[in-house]
HTML snippet that shows the backbone in 3Dmol.js (N, CA, C, O; Angstrom):
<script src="https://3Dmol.org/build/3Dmol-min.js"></script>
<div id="view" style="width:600px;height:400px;position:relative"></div>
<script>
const pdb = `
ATOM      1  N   UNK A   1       8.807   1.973 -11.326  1.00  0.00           N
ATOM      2  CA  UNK A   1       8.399   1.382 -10.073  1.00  0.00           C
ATOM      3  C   UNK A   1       9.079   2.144  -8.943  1.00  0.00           C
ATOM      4  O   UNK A   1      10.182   2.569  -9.286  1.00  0.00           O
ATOM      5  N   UNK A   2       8.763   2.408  -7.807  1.00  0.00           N
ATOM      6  CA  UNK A   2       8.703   2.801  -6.519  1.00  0.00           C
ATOM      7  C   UNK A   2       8.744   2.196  -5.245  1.00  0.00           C
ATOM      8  O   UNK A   2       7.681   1.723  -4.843  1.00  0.00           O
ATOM      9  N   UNK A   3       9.655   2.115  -4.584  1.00  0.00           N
ATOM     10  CA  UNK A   3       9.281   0.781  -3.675  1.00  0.00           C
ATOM     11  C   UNK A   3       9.404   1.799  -2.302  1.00  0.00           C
ATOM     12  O   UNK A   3      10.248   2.694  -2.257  1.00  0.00           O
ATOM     13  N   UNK A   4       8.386   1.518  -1.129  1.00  0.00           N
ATOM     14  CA  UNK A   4       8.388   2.071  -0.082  1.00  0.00           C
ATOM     15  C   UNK A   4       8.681   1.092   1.205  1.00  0.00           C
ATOM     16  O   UNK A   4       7.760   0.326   1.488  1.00  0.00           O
ATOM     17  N   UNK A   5       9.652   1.047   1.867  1.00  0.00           N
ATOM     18  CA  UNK A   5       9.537   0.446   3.205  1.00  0.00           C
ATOM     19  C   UNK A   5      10.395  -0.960   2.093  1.00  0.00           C
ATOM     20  O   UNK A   5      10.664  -0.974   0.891  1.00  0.00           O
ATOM     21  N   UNK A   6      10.581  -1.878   3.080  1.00  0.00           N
ATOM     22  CA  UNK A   6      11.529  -3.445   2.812  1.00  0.00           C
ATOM     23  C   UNK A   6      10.568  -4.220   3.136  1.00  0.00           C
ATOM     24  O   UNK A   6       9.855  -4.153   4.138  1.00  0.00           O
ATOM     25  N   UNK A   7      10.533  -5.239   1.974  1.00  0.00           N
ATOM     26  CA  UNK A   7       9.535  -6.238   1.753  1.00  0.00           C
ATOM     27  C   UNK A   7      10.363  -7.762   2.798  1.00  0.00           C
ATOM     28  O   UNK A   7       9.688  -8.782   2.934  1.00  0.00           O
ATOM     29  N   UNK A   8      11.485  -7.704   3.286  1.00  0.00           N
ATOM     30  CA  UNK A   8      11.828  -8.485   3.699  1.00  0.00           C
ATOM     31  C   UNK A   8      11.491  -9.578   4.754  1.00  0.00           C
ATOM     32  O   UNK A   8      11.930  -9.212   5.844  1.00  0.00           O
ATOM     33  N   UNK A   9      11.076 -10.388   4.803  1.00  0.00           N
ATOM     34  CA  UNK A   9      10.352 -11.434   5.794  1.00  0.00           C
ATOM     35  C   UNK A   9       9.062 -11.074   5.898  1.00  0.00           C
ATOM     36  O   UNK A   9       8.591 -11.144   7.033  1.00  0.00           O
ATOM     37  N   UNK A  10       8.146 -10.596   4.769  1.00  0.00           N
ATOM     38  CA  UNK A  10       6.913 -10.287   4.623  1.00  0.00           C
ATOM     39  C   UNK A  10       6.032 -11.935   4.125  1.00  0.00           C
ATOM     40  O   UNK A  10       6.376 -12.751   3.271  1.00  0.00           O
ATOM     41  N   UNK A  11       4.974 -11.943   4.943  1.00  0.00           N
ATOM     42  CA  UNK A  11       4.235 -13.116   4.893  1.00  0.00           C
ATOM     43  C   UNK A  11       3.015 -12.862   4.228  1.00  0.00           C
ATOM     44  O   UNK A  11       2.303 -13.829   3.960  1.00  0.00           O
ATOM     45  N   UNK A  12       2.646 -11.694   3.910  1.00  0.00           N
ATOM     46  CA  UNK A  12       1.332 -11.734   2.968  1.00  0.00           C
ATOM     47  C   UNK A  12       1.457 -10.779   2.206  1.00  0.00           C
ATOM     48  O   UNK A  12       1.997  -9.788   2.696  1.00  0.00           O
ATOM     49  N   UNK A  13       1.041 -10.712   0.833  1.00  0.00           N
ATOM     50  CA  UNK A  13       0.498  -9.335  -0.121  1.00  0.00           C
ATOM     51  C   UNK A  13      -0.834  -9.603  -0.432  1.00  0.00           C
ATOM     52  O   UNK A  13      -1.521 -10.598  -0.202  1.00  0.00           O
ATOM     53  N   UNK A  14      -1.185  -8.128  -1.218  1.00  0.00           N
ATOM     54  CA  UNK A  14      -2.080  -7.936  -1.682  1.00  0.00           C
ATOM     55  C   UNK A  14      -2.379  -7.390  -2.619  1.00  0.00           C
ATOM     56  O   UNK A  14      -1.520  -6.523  -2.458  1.00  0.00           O
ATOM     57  N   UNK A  15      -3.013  -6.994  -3.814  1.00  0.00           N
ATOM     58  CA  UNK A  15      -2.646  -6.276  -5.178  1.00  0.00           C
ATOM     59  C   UNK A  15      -3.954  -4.893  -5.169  1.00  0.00           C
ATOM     60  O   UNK A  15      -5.121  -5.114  -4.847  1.00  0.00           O
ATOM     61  N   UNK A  16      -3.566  -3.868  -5.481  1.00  0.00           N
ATOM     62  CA  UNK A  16      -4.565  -3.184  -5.398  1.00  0.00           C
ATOM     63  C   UNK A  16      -4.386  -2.343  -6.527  1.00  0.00           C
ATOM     64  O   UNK A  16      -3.962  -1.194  -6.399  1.00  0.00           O
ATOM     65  N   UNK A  17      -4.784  -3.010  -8.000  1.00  0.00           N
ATOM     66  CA  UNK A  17      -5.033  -2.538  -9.517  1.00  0.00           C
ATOM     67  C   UNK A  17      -5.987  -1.253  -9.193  1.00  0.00           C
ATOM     68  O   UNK A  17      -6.993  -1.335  -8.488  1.00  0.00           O
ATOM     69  N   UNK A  18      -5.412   0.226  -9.957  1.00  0.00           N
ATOM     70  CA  UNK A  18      -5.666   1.062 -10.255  1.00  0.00           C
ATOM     71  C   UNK A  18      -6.768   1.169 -11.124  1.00  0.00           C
ATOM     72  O   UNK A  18      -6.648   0.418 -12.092  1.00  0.00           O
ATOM     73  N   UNK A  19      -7.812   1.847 -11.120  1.00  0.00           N
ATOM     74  CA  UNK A  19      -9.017   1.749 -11.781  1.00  0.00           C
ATOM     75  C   UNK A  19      -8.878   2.594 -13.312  1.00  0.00           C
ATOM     76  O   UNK A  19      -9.224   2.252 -14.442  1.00  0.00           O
ATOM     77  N   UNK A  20      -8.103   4.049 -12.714  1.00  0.00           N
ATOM     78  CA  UNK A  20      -8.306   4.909 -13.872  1.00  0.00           C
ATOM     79  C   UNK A  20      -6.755   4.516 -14.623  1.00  0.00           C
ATOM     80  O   UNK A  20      -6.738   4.957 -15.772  1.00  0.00           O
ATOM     81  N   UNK A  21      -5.661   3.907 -14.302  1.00  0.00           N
ATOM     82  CA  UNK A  21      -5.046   3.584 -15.267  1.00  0.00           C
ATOM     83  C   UNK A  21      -4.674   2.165 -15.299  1.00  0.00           C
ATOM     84  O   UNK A  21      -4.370   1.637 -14.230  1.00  0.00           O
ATOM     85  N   UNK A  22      -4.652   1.233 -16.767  1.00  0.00           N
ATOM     86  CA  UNK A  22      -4.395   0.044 -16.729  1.00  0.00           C
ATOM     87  C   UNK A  22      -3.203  -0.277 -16.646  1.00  0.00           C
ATOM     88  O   UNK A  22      -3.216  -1.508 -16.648  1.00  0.00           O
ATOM     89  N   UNK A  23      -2.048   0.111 -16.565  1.00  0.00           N
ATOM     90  CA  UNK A  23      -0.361  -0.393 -16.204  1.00  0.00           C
ATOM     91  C   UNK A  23      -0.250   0.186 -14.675  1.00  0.00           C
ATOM     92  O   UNK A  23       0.936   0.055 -14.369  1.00  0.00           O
ATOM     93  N   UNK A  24      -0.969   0.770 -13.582  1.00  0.00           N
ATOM     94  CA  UNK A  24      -0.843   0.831 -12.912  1.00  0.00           C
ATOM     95  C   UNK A  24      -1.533   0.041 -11.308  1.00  0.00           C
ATOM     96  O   UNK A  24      -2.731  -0.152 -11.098  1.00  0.00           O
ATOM     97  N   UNK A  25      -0.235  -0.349 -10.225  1.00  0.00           N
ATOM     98  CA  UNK A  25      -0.862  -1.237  -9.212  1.00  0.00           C
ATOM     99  C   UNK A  25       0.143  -1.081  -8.283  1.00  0.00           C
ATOM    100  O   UNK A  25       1.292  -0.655  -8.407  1.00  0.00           O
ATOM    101  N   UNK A  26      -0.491  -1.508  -7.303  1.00  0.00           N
ATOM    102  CA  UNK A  26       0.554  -1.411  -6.088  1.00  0.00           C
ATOM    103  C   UNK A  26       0.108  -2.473  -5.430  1.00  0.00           C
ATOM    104  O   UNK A  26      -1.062  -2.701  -5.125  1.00  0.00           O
ATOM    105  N   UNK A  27       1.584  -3.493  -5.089  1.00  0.00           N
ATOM    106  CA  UNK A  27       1.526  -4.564  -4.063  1.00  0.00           C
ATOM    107  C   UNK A  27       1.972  -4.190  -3.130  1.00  0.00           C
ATOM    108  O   UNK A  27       2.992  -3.501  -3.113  1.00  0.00           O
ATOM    109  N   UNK A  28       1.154  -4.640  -1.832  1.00  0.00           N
ATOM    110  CA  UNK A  28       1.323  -4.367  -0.244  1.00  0.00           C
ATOM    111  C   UNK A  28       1.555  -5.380   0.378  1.00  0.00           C
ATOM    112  O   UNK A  28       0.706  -6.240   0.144  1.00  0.00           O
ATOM    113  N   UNK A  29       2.501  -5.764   1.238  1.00  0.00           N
ATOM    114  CA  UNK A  29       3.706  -6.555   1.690  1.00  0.00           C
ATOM    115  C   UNK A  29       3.200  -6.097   3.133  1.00  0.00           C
ATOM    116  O   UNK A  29       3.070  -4.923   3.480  1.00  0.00           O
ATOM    117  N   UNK A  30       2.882  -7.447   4.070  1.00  0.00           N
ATOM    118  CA  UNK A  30       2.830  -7.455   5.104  1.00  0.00           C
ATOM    119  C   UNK A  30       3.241  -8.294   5.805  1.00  0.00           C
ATOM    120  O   UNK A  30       3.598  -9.366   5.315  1.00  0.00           O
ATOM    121  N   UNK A  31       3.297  -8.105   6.886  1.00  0.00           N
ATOM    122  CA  UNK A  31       4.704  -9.377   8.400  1.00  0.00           C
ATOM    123  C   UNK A  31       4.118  -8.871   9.171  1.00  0.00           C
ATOM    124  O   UNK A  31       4.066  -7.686   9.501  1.00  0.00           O
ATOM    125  N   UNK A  32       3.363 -10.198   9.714  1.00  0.00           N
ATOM    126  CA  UNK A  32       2.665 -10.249  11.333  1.00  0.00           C
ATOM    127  C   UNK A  32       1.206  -9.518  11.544  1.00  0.00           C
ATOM    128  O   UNK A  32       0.720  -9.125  12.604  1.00  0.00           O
ATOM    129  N   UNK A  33       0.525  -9.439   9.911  1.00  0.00           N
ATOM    130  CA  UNK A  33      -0.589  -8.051   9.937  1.00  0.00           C
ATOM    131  C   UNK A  33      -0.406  -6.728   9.946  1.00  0.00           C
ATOM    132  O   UNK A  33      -1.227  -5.811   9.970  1.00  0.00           O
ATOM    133  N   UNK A  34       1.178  -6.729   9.914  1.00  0.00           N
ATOM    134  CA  UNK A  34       1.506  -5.140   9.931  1.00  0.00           C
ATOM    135  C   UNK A  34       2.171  -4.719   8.291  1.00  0.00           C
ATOM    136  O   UNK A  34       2.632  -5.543   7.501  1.00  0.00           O
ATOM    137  N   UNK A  35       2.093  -3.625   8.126  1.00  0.00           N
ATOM    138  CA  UNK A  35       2.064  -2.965   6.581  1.00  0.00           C
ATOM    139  C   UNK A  35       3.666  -2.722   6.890  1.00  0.00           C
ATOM    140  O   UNK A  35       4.055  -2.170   7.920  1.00  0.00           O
ATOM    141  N   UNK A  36       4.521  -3.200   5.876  1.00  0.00           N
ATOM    142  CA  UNK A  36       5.802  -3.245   5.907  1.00  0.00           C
ATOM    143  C   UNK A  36       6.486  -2.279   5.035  1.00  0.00           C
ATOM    144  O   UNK A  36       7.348  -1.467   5.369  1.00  0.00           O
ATOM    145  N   UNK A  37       5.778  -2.560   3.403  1.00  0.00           N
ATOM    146  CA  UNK A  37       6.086  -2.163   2.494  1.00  0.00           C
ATOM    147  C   UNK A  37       5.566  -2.254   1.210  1.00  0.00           C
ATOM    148  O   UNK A  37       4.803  -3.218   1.155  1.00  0.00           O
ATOM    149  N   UNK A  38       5.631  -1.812   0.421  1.00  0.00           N
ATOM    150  CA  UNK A  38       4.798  -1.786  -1.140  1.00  0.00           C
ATOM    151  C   UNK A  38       5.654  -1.122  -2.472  1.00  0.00           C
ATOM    152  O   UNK A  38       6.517  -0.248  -2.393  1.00  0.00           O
ATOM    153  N   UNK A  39       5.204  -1.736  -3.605  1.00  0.00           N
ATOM    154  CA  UNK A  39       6.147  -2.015  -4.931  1.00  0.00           C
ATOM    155  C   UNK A  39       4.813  -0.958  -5.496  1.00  0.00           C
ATOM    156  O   UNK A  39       3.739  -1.547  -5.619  1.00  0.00           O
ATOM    157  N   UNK A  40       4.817   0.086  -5.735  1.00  0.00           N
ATOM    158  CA  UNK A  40       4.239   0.902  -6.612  1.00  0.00           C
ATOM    159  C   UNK A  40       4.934   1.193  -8.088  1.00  0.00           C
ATOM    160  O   UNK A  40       5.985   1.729  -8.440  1.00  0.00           O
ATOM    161  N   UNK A  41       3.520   0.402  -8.960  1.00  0.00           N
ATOM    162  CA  UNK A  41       4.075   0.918 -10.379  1.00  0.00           C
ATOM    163  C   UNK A  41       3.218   1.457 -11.223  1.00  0.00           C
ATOM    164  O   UNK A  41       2.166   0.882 -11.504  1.00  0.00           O
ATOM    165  N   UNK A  42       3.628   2.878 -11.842  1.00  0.00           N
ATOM    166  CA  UNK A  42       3.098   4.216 -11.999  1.00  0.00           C
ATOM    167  C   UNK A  42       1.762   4.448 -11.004  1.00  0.00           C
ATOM    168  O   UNK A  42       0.580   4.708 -11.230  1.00  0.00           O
ATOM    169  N   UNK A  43       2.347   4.281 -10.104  1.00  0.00           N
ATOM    170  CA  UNK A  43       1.326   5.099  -9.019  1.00  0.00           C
ATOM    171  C   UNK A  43       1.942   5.414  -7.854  1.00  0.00           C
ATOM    172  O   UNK A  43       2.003   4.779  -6.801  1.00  0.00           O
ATOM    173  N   UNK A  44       2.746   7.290  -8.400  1.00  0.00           N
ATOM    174  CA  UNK A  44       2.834   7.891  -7.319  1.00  0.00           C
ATOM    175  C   UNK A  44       2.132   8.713  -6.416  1.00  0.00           C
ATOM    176  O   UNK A  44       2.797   9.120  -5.463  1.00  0.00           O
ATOM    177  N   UNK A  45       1.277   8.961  -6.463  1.00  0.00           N
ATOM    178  CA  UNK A  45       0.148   9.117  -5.185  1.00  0.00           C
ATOM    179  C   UNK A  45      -0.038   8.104  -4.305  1.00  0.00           C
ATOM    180  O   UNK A  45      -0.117   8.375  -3.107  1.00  0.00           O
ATOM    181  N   UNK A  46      -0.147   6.644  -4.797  1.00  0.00           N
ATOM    182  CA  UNK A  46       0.025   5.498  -3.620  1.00  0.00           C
ATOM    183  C   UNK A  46       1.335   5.538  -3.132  1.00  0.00           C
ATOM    184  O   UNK A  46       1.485   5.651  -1.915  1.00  0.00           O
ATOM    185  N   UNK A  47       2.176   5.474  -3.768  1.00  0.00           N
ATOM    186  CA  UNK A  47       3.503   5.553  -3.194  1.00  0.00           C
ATOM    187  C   UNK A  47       3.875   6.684  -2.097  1.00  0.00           C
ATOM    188  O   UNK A  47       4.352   6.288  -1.033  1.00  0.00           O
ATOM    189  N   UNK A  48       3.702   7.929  -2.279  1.00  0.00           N
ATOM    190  CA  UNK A  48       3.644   8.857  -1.106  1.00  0.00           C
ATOM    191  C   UNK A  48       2.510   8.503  -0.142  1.00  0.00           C
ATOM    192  O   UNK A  48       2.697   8.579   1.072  1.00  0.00           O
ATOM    193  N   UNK A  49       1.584   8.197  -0.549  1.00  0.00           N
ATOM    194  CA  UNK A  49       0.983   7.601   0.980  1.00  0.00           C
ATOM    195  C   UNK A  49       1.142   6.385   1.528  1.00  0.00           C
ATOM    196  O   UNK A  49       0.481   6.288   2.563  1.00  0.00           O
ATOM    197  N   UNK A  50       1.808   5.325   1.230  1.00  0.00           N
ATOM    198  CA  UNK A  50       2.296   4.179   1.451  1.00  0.00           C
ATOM    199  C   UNK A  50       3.818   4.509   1.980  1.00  0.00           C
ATOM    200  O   UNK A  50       4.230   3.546   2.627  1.00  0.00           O
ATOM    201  N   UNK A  51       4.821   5.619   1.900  1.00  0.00           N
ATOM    202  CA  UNK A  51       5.921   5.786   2.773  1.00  0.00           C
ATOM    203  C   UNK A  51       4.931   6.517   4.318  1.00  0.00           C
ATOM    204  O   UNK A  51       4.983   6.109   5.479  1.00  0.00           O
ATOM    205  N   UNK A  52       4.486   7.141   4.015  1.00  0.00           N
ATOM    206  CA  UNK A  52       3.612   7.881   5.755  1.00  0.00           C
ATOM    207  C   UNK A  52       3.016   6.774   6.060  1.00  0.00           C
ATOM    208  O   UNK A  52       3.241   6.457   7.228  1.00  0.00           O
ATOM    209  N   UNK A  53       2.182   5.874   5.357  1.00  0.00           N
ATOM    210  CA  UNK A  53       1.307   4.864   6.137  1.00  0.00           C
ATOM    211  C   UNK A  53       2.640   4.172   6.879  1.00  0.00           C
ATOM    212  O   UNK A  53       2.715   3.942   8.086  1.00  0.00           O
ATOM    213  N   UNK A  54       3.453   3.953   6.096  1.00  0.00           N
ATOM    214  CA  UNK A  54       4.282   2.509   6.834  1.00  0.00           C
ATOM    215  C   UNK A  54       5.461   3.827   7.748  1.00  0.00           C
ATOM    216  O   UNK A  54       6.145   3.372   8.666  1.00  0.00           O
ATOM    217  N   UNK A  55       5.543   4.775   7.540  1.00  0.00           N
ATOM    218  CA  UNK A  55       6.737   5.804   8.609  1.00  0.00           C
ATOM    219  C   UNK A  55       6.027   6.389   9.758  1.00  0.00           C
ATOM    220  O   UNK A  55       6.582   6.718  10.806  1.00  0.00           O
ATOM    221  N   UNK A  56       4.780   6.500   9.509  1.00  0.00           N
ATOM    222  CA  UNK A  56       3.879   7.037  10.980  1.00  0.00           C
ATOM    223  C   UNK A  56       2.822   5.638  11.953  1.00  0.00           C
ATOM    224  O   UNK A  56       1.938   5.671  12.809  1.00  0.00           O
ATOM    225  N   UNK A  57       3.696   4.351  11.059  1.00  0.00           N
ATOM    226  CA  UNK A  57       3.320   3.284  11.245  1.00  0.00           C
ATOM    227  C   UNK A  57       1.283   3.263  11.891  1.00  0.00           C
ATOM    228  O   UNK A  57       0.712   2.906  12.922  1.00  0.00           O
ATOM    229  N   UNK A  58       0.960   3.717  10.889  1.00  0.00           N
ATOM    230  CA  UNK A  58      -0.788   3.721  10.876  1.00  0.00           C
ATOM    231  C   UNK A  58      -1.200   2.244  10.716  1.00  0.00           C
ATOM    232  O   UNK A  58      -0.652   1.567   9.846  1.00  0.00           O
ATOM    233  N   UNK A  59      -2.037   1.777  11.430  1.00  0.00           N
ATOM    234  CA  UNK A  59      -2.307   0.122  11.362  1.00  0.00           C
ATOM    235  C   UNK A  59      -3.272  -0.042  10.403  1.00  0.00           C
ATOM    236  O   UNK A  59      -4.364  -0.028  10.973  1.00  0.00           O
ATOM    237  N   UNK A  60      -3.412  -0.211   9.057  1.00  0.00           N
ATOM    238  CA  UNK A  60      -3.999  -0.403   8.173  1.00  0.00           C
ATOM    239  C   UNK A  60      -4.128  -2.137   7.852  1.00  0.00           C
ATOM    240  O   UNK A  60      -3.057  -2.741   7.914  1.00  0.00           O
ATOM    241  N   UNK A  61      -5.451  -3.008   7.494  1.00  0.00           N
ATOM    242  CA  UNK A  61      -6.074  -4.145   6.640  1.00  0.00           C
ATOM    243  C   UNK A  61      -5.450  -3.820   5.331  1.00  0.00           C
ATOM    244  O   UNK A  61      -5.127  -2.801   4.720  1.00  0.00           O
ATOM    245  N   UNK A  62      -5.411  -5.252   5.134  1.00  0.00           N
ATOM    246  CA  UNK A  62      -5.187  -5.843   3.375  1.00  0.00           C
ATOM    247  C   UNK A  62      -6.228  -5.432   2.569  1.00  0.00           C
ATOM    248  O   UNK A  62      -6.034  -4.804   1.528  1.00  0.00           O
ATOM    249  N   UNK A  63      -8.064  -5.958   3.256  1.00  0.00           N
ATOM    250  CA  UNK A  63      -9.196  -5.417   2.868  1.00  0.00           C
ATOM    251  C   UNK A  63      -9.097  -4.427   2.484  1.00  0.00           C
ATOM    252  O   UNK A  63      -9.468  -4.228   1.327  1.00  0.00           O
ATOM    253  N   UNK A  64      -8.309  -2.860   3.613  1.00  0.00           N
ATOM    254  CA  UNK A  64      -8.809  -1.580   3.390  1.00  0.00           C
ATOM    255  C   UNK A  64      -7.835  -1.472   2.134  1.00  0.00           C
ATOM    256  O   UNK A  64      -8.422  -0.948   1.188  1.00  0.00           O
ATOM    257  N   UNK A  65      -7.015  -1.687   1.959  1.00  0.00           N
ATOM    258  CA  UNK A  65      -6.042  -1.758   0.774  1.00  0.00           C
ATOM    259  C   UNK A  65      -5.835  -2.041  -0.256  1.00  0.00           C
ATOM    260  O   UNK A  65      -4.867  -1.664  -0.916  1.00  0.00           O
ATOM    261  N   UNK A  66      -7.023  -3.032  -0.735  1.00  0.00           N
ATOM    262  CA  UNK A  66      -7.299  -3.407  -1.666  1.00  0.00           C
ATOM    263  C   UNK A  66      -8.665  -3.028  -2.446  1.00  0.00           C
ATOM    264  O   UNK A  66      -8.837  -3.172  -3.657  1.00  0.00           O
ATOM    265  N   UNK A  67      -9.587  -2.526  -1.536  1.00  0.00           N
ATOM    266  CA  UNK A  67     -11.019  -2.369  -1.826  1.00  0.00           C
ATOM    267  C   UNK A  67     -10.987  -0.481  -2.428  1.00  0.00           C
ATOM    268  O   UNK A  67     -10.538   0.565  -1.959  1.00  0.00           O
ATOM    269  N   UNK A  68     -11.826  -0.926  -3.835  1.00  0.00           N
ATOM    270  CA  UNK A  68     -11.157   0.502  -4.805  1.00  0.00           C
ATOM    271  C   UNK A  68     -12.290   1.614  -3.997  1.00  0.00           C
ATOM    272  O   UNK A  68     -12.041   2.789  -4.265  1.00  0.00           O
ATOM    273  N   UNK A  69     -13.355   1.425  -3.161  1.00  0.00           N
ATOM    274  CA  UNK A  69     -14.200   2.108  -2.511  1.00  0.00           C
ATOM    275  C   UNK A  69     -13.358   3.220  -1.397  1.00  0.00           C
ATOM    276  O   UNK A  69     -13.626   4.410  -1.229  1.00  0.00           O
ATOM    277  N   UNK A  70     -12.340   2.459  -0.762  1.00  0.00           N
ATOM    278  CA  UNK A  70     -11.334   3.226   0.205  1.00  0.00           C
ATOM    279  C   UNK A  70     -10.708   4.203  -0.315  1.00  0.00           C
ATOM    280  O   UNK A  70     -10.277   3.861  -1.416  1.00  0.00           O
ATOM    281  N   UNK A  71     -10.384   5.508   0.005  1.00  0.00           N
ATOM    282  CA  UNK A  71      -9.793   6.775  -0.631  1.00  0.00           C
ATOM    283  C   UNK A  71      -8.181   6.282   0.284  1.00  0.00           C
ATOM    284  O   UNK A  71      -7.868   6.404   1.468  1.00  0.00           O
ATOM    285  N   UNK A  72      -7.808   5.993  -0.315  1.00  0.00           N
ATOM    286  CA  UNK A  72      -5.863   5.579   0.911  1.00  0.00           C
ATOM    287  C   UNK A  72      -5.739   7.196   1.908  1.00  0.00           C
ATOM    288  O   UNK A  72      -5.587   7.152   3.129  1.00  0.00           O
ATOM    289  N   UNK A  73      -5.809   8.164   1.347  1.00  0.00           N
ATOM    290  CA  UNK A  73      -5.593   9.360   1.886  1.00  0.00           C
ATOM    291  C   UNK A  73      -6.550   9.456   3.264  1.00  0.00           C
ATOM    292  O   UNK A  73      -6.069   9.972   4.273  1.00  0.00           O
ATOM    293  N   UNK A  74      -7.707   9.020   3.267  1.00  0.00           N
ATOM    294  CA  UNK A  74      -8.202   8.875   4.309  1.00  0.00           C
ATOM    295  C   UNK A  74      -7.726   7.982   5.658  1.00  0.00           C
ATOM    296  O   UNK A  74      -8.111   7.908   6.825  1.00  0.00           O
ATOM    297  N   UNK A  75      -6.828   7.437   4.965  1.00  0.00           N
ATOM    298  CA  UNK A  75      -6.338   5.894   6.178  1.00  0.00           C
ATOM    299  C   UNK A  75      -5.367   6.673   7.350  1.00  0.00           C
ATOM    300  O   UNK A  75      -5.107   6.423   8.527  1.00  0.00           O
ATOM    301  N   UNK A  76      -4.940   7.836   6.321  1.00  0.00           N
ATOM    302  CA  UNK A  76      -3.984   8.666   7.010  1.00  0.00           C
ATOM    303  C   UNK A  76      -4.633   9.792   8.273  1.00  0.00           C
ATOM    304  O   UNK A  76      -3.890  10.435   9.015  1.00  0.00           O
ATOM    305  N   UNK A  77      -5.727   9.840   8.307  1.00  0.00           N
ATOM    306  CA  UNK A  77      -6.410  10.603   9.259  1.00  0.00           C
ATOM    307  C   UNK A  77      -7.065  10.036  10.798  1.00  0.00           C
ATOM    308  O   UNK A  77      -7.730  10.614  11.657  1.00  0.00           O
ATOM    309  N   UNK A  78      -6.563   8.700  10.695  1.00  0.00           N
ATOM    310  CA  UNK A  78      -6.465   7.814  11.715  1.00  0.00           C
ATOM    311  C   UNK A  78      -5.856   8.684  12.717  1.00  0.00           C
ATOM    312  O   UNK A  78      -5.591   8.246  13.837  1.00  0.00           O
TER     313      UNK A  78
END
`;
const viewer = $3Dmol.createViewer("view");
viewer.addModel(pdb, "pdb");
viewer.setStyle({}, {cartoon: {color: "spectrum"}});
viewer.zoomTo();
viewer.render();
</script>
């Protein structure tokens, strides 16, 4: 597991299960609608884009975060 950013005083998650592998998911931890932090497990590609999403503080949805249609790498071109 991988943890990006502090889940601390976070008021909502969201789970966003990996398609091509089954032990892998990442929960996204949010406070106030804003992306705080996330528990990546075996998924480091989410995990490097989940430290830039939450360090270049990009305003990303739970929706966009969860929905397996969204490429995450794209969120970053905001």
């Amino acid at each position: 597991m991988q943890i990006a950013g502090l889940n601390h005083g976070y008021e909502q998650t969201v789970v966003r299960q990996n398609q091509s592998a089954k032990k892998a998911l990442v929960v996204w931890y949010f406070k106030q609608e804003h992306l705080i932090a996330a528990d990546c497990i075996n998924s480091p590609k989410e995990f490097m884009l989940a430290k830039q999403l939450i360090a270049r503080n990009i305003a990303v949805t739970p929706e966009q975060l969860i929905d397996p249609e969204i490429d995450l790498a794209e969120l970053l071109n905001v």
